[in-house]
RODO-2510 file (C-alpha; in nm, 4 decimals, decimal comma):
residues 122
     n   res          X          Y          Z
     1     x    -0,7255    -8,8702    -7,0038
     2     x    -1,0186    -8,7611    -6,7860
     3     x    -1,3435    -8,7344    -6,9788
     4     x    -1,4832    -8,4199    -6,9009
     5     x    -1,8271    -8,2611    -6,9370
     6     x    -1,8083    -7,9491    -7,1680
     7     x    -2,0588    -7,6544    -7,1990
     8     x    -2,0156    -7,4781    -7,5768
     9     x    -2,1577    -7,1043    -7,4471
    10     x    -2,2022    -6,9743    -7,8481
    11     x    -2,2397    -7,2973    -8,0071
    12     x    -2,2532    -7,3188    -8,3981
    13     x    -2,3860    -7,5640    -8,6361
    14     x    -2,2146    -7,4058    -8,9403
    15     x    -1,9252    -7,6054    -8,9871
    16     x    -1,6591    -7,3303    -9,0904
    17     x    -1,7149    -7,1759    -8,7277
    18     x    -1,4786    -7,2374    -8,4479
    19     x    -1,7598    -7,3440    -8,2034
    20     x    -1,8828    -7,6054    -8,4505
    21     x    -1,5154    -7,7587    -8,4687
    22     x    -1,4245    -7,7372    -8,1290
    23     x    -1,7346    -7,9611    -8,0393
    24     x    -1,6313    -8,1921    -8,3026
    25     x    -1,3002    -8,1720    -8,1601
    26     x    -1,4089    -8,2356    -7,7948
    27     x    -1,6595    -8,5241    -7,9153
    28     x    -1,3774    -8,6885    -8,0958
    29     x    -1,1481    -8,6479    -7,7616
    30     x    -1,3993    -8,8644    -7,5679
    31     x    -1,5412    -8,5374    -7,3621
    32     x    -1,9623    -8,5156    -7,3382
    33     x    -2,0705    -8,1833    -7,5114
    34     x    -2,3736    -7,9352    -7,3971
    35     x    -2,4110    -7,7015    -7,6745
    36     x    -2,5942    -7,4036    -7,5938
    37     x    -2,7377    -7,1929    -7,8011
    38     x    -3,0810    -6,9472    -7,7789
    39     x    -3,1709    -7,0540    -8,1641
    40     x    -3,0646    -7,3751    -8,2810
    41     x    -3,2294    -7,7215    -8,1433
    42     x    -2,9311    -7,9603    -8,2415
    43     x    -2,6093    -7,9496    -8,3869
    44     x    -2,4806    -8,2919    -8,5471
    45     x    -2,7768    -8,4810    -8,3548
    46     x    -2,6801    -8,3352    -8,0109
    47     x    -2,9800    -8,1720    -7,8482
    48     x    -2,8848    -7,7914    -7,7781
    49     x    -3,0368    -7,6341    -7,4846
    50     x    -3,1020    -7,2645    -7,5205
    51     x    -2,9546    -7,1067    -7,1900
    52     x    -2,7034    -7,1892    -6,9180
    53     x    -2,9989    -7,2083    -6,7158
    54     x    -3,1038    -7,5441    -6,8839
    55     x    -2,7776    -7,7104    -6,7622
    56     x    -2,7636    -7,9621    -6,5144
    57     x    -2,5505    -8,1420    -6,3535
    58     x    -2,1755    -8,0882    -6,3035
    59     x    -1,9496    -7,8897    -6,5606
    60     x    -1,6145    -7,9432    -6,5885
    61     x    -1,5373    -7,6556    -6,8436
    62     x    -1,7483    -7,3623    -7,0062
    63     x    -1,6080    -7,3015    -7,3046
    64     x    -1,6828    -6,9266    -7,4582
    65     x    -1,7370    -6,8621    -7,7812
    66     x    -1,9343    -6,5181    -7,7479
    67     x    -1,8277    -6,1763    -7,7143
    68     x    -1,8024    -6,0011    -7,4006
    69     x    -2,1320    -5,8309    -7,3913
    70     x    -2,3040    -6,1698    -7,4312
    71     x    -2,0807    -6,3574    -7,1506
    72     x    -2,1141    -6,0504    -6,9007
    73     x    -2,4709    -6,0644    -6,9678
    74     x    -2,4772    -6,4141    -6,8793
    75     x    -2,2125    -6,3855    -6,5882
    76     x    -2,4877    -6,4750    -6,3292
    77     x    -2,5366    -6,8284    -6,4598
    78     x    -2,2181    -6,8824    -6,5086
    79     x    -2,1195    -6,8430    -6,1542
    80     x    -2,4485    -7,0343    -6,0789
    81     x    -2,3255    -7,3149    -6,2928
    82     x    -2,0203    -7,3448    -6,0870
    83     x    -1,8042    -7,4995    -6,3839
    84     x    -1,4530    -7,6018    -6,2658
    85     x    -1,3050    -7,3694    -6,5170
    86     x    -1,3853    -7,1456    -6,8078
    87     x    -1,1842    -7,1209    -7,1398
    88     x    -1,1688    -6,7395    -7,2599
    89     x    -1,1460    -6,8688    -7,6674
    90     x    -0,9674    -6,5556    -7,8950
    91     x    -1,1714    -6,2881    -7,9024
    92     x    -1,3905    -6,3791    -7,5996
    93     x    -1,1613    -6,1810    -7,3422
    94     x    -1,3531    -6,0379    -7,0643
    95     x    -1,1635    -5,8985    -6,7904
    96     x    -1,5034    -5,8184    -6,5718
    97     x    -1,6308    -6,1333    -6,6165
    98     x    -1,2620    -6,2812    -6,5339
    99     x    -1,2464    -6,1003    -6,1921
   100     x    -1,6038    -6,1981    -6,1403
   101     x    -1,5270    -6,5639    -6,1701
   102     x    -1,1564    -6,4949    -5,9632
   103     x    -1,4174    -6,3806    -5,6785
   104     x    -1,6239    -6,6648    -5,7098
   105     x    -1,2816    -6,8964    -5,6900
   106     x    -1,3902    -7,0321    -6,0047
   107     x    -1,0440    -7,0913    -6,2627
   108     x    -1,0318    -6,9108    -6,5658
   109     x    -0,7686    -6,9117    -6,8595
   110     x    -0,7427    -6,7662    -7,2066
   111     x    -0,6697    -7,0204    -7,4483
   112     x    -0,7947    -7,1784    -7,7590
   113     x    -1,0465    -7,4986    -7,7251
   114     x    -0,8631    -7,6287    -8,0422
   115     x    -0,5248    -7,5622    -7,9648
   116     x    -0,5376    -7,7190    -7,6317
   117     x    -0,7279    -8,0369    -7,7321
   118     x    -0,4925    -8,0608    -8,0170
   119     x    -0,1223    -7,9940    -7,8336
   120     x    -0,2309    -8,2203    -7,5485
   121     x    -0,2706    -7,9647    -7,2999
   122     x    -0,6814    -7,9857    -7,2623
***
């Protein structure tokens, strides 16, 4: 299994919130997490950085967990970021932001961190 690097847009350190688990999730898979988050300074002892701006380096996948207004907000530095793909969790959908990142030939899917890492299909 590749290792990849992950970006957690909406990152959580409450533990009953999908974002939280998924990085546990992802951490346990092997995969290097950048949680990102405007308020929180680390989550579990990983440092959080507080915009996609503060990202460097490659990304693999750009994980959403934030609602459309925040993500189209943010759709500039996504594209900027350049991430190989970005995972639409439920209740993230965000059809301007998906034909944004179809124009920028950037892949896209709407799926469930979780249910993906824990199926085998991540």
């Amino acid at each position: 299994m590749k290792q990849e690097r992950v970006v957690i847009l909406g990152a959580s350190d409450k533990p009953d919130r999908y974002a939280h688990k998924a990085q546990k999730l992802l951490q346990q898979h092997g995969h290097e997490v950048i949680p990102v988050h405007p308020k929180l300074a680390e989550i579990d002892g990983v440092p959080v950085l507080p915009d996609l701006k503060a990202v460097t380096g490659p990304v693999d996948t750009l994980t959403l967990y934030v609602n459309p207004q925040i993500s189209s907000a943010a759709a500039a530095d996504i594209i900027s970021l350049k991430p190989t793909r970005v995972i639409f969790n439920p209740g993230t959908e965000n059809a301007e932001l998906q034909g944004q990142l179809s124009a920028a030939n950037i892949a896209w899917e709407e799926a469930c961190t979780l249910v993906l890492l824990n199926t085998g299909q991540y």
